[in-house]
C-alpha positions in Angstrom: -65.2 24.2 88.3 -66.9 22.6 85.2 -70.3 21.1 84.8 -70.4 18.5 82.2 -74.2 18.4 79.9 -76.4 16.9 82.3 -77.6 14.6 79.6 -74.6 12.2 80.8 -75.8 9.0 81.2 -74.1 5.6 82.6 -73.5 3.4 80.6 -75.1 -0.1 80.7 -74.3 -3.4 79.8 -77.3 -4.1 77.7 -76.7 -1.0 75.3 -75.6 -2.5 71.8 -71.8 -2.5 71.2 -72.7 0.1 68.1 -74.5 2.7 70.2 -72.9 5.7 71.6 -73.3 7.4 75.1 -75.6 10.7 74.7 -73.5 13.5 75.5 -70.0 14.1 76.4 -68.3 11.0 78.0 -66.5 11.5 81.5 -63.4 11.6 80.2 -64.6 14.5 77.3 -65.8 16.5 79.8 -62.6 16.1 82.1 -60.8 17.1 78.6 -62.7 20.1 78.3 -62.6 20.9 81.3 -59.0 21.2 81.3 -58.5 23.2 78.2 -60.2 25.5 80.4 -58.6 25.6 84.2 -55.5 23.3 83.4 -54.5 21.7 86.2 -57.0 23.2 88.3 -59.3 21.4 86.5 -62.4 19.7 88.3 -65.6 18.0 86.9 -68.5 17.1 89.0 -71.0 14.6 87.7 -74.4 13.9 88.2 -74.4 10.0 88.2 -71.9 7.4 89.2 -69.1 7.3 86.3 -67.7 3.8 87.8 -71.2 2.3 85.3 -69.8 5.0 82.2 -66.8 2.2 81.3 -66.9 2.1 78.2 -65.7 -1.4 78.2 -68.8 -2.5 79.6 -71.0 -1.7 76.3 -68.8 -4.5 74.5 -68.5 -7.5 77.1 -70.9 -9.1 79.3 -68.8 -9.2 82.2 -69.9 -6.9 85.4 -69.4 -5.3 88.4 -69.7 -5.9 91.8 -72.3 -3.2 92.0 -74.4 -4.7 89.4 -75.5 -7.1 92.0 -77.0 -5.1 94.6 -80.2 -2.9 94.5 -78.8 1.0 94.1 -80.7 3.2 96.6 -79.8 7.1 96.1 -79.3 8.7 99.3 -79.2 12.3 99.6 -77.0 13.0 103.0 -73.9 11.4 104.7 -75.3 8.5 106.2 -78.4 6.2 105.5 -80.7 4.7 107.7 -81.5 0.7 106.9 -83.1 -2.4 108.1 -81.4 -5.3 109.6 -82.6 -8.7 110.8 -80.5 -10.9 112.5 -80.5 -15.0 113.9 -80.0 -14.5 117.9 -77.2 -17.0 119.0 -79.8 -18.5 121.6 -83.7 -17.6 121.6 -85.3 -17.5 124.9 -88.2 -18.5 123.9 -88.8 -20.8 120.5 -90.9 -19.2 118.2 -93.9 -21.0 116.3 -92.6 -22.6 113.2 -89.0 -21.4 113.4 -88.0 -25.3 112.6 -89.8 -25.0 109.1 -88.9 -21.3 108.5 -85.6 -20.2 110.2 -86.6 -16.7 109.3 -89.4 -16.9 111.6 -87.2 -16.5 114.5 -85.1 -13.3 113.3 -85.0 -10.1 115.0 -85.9 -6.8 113.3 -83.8 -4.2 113.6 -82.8 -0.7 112.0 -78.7 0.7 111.8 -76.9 3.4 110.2 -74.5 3.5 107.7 -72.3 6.4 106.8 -71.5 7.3 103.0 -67.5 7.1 102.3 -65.6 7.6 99.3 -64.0 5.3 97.1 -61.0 6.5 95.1 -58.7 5.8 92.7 -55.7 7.8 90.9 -53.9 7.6 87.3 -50.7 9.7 86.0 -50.9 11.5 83.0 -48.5 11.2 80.8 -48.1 14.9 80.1 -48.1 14.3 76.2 -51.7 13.4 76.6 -52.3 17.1 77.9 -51.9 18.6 75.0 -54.1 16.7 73.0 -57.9 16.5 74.1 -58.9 13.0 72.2 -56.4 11.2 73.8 -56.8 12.9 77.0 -60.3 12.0 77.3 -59.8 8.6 76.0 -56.8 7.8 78.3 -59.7 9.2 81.7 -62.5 7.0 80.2 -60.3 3.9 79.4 -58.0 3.9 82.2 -59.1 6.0 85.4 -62.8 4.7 85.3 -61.6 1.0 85.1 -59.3 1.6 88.1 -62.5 3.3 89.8 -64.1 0.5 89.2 -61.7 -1.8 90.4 -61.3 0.1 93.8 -65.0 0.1 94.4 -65.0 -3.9 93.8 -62.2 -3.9 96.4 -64.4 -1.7 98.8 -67.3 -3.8 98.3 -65.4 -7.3 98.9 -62.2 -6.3 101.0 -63.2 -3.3 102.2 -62.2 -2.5 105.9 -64.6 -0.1 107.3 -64.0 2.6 109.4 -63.2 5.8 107.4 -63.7 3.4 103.7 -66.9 1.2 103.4 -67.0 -2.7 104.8 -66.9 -5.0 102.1 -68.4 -8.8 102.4 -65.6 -10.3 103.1 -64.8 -8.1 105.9 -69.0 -8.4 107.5 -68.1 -10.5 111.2 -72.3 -12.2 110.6 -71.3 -13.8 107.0 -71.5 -17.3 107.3 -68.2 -19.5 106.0 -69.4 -22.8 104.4 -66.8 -25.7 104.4 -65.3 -27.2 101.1 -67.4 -30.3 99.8 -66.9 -33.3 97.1 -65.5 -30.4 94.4 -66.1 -26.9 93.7 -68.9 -27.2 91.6 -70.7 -29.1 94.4 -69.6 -26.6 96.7 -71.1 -23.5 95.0 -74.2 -25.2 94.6 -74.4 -26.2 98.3 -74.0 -22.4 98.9 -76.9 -21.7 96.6 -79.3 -23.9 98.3 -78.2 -22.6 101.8 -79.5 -19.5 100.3 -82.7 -21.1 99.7 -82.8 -22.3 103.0 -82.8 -19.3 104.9 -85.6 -18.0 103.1 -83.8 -16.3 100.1 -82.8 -16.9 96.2 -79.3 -16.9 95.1 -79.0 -14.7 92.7 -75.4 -13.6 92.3 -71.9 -15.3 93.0 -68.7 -13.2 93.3 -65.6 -15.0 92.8 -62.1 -15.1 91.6 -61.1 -15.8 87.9 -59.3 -18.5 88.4 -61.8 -20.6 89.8 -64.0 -19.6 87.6 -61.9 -20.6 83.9 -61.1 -23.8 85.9 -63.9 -25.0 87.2 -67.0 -23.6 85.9 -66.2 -22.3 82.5 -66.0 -26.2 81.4 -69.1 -26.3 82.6 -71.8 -25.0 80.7 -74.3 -26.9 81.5 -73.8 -25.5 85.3 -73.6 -21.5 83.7 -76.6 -22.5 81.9 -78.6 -23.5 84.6 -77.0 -21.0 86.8 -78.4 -18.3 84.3 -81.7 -19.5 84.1 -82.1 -19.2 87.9 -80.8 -15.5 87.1 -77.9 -16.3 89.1 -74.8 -13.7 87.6 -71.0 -14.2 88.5 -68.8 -11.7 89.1 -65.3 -12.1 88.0 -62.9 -10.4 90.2 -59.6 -10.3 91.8 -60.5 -9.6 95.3 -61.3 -12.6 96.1 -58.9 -15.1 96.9 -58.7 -18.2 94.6 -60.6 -20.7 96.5 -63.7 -18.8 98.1 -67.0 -17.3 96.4 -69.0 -15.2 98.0 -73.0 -16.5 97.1 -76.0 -14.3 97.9 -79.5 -13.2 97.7 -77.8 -9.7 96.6 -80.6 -7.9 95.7 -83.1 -8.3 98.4 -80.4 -9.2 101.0 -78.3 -5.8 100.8 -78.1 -2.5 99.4 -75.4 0.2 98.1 -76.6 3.5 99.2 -75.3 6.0 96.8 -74.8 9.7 96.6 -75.3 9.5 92.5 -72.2 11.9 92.6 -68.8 11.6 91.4 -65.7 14.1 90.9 -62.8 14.0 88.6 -60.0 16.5 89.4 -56.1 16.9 89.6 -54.9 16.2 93.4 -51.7 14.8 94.8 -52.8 11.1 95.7 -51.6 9.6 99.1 -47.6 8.8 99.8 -47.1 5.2 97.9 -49.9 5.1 95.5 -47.2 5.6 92.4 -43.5 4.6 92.1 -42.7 7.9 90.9 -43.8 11.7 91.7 -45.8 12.9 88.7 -48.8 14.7 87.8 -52.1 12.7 89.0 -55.7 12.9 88.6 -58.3 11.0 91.3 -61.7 9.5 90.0 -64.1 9.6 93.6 -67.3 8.0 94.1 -69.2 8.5 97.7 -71.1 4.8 98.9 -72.6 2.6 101.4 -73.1 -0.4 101.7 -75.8 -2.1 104.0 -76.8 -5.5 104.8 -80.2 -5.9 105.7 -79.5 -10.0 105.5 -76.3 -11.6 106.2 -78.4 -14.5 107.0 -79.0 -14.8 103.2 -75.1 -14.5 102.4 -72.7 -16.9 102.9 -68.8 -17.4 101.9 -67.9 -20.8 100.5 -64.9 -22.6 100.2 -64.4 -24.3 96.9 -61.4 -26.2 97.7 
């Protein structure tokens, strides 16, 4: 097993498009370490590699997990706080008609650390030559990492893989208004009303290049109530997820990561072939889902 320099470092998307990671990338010190152990080759990291894209030093465009507060958590499951709206309250409490909150019930949960994964095929020119070996991990298996942890965090069924959003039974589903812009804002302000601030919106490209991207003066103003959109696929067309992210939820993280050769699960490749998995272990917990809601565009 190989240890890459622990002077690794994720990369963020504030670093300049000029400025280089300091030490070896994860795709380097996958290279290296295979020069060493060939296919027995594994690398264990010290930080999350699904932020060490290297794509994200050139383009503002983020993750899922950029959203959400990043707790590390050291064992297999993390202990949180919850509050909820009950259905019917026995009693009305003072001032719950001015602040909803006011009525919520405290409570604490568990939440159990799973992996996310995600698997490339090597062409086996590539082994032979370290450069492109290490570029083809960085370029190809980290953005696929990343991609399968968006689809955690969204789609994400539970059970032995996390729950995503979309997948959370308390997240409430907003109707369709006037247009989509009017709609997303709607969502914003339910935010508000429940006691929060919107400050993320998570929906699918095509919604946003049709309806929002012609609309700068809406991304403006979005961005200077430090609302961020993410872009993503898993999402239908249609739908946004909008949310106080950061004080509403939180992805517990094991701030570990492996890359190694392993045979990935029946159907993950049209063809048999030599395949290295990317693995990330998370959780993610939602201490609000009062302040989340999902909104229908159209």
């Amino acid at each position: 097993m190989y240890s890459p320099h622990s002077s690794l470092s994720p990369a963020a998307p504030a670093i300049p498009p000029s400025a280089e990671p300091a030490g070896p990338t994860p795709g380097q010190a996958f290279a290296s370490a295979y020069a060493k152990a060939g296919t027995s080759a594994r690398v264990d990291f010290p930080v999350t590699i699904t932020d060490s894209f290297p794509g994200f030093r050139r383009r503002p465009r983020i993750a899922m997990r950029a959203l959400f507060k990043i707790v590390k958590a050291e064992g297999p499951e993390a202990t949180y706080f919850f509050e909820t709206r009950p259905a019917e309250a026995a009693k009305r409490v003072r001032d719950e008609a001015l602040r909803l909150e006011a009525g919520f019930d405290f409570q604490c949960g568990k939440v159990p650390l799973q992996p996310t994964r995600a698997w490339v095929q090597i062409p086996e020119a590539l082994l032979a030559d370290p450069v492109a070996l290490a570029t083809f991990i960085d370029f190809r298996l980290l953005v696929r990492l990343g991609t399968a942890e968006n689809q955690s965090l969204a789609l994400g069924k539970g059970g032995d893989h996390m729950r995503g959003l979309l997948e959370m039974p308390d997240l409430r589903r907003l109707p369709a208004l006037a247009d989509p812009v009017t709609s997303l804002l709607a969502a914003c302000e339910h935010v508000e009303q429940m006691g929060g601030s919107a400050d993320g919106i998570v929906m699918n490209p095509a919604d946003y290049f049709q309806y929002l991207f012609p609309r700068q003066d809406v991304l403006t103003g979005l961005a200077n109530l430090g609302i961020r959109i993410v872009r993503t696929r898993m999402i239908n067309a249609g739908q946004a997820i909008v949310g106080d992210f950061y004080a509403g939820a939180t992805i517990f993280d094991s701030q570990r990561s492996t890359i190694a050769f392993d045979r990935p699960p029946e159907g993950t490749f049209a063809r048999d072939g030599l395949a290295v998995r990317g693995e990330i272990k998370t959780a993610l917990a939602i201490h609000l889902p009062t302040h989340f809601s999902i909104a229908a565009l159209t």
